[in-house]
N, C-alpha and C positions, 0 to 999 in steps of 0.2 A: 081736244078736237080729234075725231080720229079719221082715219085719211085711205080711200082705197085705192090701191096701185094696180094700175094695168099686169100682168106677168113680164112687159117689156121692162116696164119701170121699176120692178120688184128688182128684177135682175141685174139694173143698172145699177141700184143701191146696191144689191151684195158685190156685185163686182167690185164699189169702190172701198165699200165695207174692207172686201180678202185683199186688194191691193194695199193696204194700210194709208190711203188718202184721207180717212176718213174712220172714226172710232165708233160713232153711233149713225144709226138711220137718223136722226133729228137732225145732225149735223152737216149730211148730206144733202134735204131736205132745206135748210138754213142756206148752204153756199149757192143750192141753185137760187132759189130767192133772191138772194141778193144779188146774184148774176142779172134774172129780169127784171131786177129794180133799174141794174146798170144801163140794160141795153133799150131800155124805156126811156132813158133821160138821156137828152141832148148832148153829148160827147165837147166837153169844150178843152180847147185849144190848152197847149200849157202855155206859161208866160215867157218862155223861150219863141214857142211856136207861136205866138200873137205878134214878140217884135221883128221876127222875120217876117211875117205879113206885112206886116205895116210898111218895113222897110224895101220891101219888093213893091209894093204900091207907091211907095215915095220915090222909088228908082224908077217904075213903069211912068208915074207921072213925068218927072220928069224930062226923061231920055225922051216919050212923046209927045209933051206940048199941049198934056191934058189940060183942055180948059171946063169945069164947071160952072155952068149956069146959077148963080145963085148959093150955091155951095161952095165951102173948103173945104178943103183934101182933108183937115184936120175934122170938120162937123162931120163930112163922112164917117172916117174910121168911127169916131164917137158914135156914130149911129149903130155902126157896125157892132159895137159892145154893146149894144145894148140887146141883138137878137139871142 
């Protein structure tokens, strides 16, 4: 595939080229890639950061006397993993 670069884009590559970030254009080219693969997809929580949630939901419930119609605090969260 061959690929034309704007002169801004050229430039960005040799930059990271001479800074030694990066060995080849293709590699450059590759990291961005996969950068807007990243920033495409949904950013999900680490599993530290999911049971402090939970557990500040289960503290918010509490302390105020959340009542759910029809729901539990627990089908919640379960819902909540699933988006």
């Amino acid at each position: 595939m061959k690929i034309d670069l704007t002169p801004e884009q050229e430039e960005i590559v040799k930059g990271e080229l001479k800074s030694g970030h990066f060995r080849t254009a293709a590699e450059v080219i590759g990291e961005a890639l996969q950068a807007l693969r990243e920033k495409e997809q949904p950013a999900k929580p680490s599993n530290g950061a999911q049971r402090e949630a939970v557990r500040e939901m289960l503290e918010f419930v509490e302390k105020n006397r959340v009542r759910l119609e029809g729901i539990t605090v627990k089908e919640l969260i379960h819902e909540g993993h699933r988006l």
